[in-house]
C-alpha positions in Angstrom: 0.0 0.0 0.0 2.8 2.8 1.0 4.7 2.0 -2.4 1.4 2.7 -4.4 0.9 5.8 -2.4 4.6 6.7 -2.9 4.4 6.2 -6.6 1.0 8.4 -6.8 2.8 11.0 -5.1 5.8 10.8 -7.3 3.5 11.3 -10.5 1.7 13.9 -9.1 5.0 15.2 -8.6 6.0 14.6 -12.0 3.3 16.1 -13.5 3.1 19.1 -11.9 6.6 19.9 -12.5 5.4 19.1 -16.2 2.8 21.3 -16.3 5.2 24.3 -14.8 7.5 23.6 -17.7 5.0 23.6 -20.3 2.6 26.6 -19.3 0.1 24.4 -18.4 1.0 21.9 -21.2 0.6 24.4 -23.3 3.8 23.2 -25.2 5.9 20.6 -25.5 9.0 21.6 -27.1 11.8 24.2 -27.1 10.4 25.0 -30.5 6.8 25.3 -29.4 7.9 27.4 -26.2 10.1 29.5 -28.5 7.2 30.1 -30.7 4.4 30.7 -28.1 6.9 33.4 -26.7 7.2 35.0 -30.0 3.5 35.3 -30.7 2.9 36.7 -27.0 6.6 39.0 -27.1 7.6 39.8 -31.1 11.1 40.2 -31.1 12.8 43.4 -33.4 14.9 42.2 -35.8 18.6 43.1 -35.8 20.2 45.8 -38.3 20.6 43.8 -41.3 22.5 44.5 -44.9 20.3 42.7 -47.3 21.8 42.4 -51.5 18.7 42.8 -53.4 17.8 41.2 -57.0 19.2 44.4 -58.4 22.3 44.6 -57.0 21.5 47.3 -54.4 21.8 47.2 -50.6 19.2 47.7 -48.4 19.0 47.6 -44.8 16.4 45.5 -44.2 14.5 47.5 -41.1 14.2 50.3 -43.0 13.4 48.6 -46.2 10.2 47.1 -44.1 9.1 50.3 -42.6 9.7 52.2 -46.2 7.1 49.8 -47.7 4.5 49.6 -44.7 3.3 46.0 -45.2 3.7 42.6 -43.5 5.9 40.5 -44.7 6.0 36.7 -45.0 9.5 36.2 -44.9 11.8 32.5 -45.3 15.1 31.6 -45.7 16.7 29.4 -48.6 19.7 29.0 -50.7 19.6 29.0 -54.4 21.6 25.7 -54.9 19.0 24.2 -52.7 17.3 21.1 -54.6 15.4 20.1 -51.9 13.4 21.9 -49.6 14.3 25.1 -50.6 12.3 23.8 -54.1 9.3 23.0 -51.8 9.3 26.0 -49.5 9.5 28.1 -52.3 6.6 26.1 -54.1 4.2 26.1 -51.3 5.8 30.5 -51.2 4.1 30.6 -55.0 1.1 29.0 -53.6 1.0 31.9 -51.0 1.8 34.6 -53.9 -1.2 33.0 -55.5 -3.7 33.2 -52.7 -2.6 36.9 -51.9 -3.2 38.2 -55.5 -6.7 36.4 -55.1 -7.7 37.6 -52.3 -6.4 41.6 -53.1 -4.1 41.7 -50.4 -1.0 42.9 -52.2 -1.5 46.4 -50.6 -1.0 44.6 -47.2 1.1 41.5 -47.2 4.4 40.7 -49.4 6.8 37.9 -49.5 10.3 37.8 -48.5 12.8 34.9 -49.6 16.4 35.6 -47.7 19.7 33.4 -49.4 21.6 32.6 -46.4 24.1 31.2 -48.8 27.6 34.1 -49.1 27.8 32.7 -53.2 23.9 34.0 -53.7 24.5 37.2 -55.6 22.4 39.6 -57.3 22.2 37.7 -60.7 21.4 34.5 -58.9 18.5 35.5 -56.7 17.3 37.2 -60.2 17.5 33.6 -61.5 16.2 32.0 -58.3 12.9 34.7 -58.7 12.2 33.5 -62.6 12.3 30.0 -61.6 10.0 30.8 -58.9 7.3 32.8 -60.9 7.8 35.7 -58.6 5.8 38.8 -59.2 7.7 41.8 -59.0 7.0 44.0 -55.9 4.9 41.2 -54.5 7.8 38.4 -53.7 11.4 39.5 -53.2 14.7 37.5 -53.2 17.7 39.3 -51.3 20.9 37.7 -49.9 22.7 38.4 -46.5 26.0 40.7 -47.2 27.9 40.5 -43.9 28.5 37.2 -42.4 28.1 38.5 -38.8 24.8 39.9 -39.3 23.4 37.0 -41.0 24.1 34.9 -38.2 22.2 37.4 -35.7 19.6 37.3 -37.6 19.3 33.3 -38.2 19.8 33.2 -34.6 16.8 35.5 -33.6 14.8 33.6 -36.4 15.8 30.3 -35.4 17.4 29.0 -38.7 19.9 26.8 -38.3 22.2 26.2 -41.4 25.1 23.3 -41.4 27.3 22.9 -43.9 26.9 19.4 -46.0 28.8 17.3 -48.7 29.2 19.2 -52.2 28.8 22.8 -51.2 25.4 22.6 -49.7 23.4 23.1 -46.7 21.2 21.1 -44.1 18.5 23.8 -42.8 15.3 24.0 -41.1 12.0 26.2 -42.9 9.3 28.2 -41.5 7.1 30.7 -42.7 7.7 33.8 -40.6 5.3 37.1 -40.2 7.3 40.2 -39.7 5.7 43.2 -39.1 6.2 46.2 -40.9 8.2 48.0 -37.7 11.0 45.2 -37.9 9.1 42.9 -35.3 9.5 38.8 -35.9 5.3 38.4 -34.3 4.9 35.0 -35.7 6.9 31.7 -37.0 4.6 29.0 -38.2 5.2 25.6 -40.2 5.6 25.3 -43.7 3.4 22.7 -43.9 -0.1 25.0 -43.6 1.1 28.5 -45.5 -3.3 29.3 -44.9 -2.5 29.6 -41.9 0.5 31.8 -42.5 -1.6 34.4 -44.8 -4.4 34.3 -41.9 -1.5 35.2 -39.4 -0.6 37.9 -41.5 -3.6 39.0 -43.0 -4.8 39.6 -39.3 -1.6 41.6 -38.2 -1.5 43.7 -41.1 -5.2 45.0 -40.0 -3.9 46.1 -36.6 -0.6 48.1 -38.5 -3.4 49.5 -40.4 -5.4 50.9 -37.5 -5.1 54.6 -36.6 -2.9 55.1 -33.0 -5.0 55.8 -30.6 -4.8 59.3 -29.2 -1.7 60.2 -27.0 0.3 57.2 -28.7 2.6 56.3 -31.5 4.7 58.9 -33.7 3.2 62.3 -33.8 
């Protein structure tokens, strides 16, 4: 009898050290909880240098407050023949469902090389191949190694060098917001949910300040 009462009090133990790790089970994983935090705290982005399709260099903050819309943002490399083929297929499918829906005033698409041999003329390649629609989808490339790997860290891309000159890396779709705020990282696997999650952020950057708040 005392070692069933031992072992109830052991799971109960257990779990409740469970449920304090996992916000009430909320989630299960240092991915989930990273994710959960991101949606309830966005995180600003680092200053970035970004190579663009046409050979300029933007910084990448600014370039997203300049244009004033969400952004749908992923990260690839143009040698990729793998999943960088599927992200940026299900990315098309996205393009797709934005242009049907009129939301090309709102929401735009962001495809970052981590790759230092993606230049200009290869991201313009990369963007054909893609059916990208200019001003709607843009391809850029990191230009300072440093940078790059602040911002991969803040995103949570992690890029490891394989056989051949390529890359083993993980893929999300992630909604940045047009004041350099990371507010949402969600799977690949379901880019609806992606457009909702941006769809419904870029309504709130459109809503007036209320009195006494934001920029003069």
């Amino acid at each position: 009898m005392r070692w069933i009462v031992a072992l109830a009090l052991a799971l109960a133990a257990g779990l409740g050290s469970l449920y304090g790790l996992t916000d009430g089970f909320a989630v299960l994983t240092a991915e989930d909880a990273r994710r959960q935090d991101v949606a309830q705290h966005p995180r600003a982005i680092p200053a970035t240098a970004v190579l663009a399709e046409d050979g300029r260099v933007l910084d990448l903050r600014q370039d997203l407050r300049r244009d004033g819309r969400v952004a749908i943002i992923n990260f690839f490399y143009t040698r990729c023949l793998s999943l960088c083929l599927a992200q940026g297929s299900l990315t098309e499918r996205l393009q797709q469902a934005i242009v049907a829906r009129g939301l090309q005033d709102r929401i735009r698409l962001i495809s970052i090389s981590f790759d230092a041999r993606d230049r200009a003329p290869d991201l313009t390649r990369y963007a054909a191949r893609m059916g990208a629609e200019s001003g709607l989808w843009q391809f850029l490339s990191f230009t300072q190694a440093a940078q790059r790997d602040a911002a991969l860290a803040l995103f949570g891309i992690t890029v490891v060098p394989a056989p051949l000159g390529e890359f083993e890396h993980n893929a999300a779709f992630h909604i940045v917001t047009p004041d350099g705020h990371l507010a949402r990282i969600l799977d690949l696997d379901d880019p609806g949910l992606a457009l909702t999650a941006a769809e419904t952020l870029s309504g709130r950057a459109a809503e007036p300040a209320p009195q006494g708040e934001g920029t003069p």
